[in-house]
N, C-alpha and C positions, 0 to 999 in steps of 0.2 A: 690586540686588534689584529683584524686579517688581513690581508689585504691583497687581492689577485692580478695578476695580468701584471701589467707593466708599472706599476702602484709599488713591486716589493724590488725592485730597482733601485727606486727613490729612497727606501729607508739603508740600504749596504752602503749609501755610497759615505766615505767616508768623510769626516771633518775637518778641511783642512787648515783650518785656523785656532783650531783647539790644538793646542801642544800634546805633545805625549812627555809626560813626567818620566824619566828614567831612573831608573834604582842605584842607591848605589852601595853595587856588592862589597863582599869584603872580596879583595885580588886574590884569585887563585890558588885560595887554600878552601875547600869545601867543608872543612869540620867545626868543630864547635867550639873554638876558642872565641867568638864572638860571644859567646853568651855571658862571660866571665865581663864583661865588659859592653853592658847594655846602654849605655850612654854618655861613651867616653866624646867626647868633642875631635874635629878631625885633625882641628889645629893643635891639637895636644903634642907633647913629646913622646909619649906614650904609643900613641899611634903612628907617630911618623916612626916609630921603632919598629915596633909590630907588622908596620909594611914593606920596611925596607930592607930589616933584617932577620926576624927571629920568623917572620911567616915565610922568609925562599928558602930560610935552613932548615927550618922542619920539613918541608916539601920535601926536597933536594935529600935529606937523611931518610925520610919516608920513602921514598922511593930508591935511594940505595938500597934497601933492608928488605924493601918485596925483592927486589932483583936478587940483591943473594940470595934470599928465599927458593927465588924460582929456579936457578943457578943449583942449588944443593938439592934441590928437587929433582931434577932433571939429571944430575947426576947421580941421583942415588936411583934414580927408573931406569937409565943406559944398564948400572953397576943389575939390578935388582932383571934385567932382562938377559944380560948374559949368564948369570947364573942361571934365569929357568932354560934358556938352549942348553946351557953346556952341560945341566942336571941331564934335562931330555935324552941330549945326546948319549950322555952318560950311561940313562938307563936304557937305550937303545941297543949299544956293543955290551952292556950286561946281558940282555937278554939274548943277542946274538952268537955270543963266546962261554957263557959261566955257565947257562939253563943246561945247552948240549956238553957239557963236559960233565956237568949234576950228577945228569942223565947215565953216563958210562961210563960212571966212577960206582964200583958196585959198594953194595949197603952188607957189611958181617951183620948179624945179628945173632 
């Protein structure tokens, strides 16, 4: 249905006696360990585990493991950029000091 002018007002405005149903996520772990477990009850033992301990230590080691990750990365790009200056540079006083000495240092044939 269309409905112009001051008419599509009337249908945005929202309901405020209708509830909004809220979800309820699994806490702060994004992955798929829910799926192993499609209809576990919340009152179980099971769950009260899974939330309060074995889902903040996988996080918590998860995210240890990127950060050294990123940590040996990072140092291996510092380690991997001084080598290309100090090569550079290297081949810079090469060509400044070795090419001209080559050069008149005479060749026997």
């Amino acid at each position: 249905m269309v409905s112009l002018g001051f008419f599509a007002a009337k249908d945005e405005v929202p309901n405020p006696s209708r509830k909004i149903k809220k979800r309820n996520h699994a806490p702060f772990f994004p992955h798929c360990i829910w799926s192993f477990f499609p209809l576990m009850p919340q009152s179980s033992i099971l769950y009260i585990f899974y939330c309060t301990i074995f889902i903040p230590v996988i996080s918590w080691v998860e995210a240890f493991f990127i950060r050294l990750f990123v940590y040996f990365l990072s140092l291996f790009t510092a380690i991997w950029r001084l080598f290309v200056v100090f090569s550079y540079l290297a081949f810079g006083w090469l060509c400044r000091f070795a090419y001209p000495l080559a050069m008149m240092t005479p060749v026997y044939t």
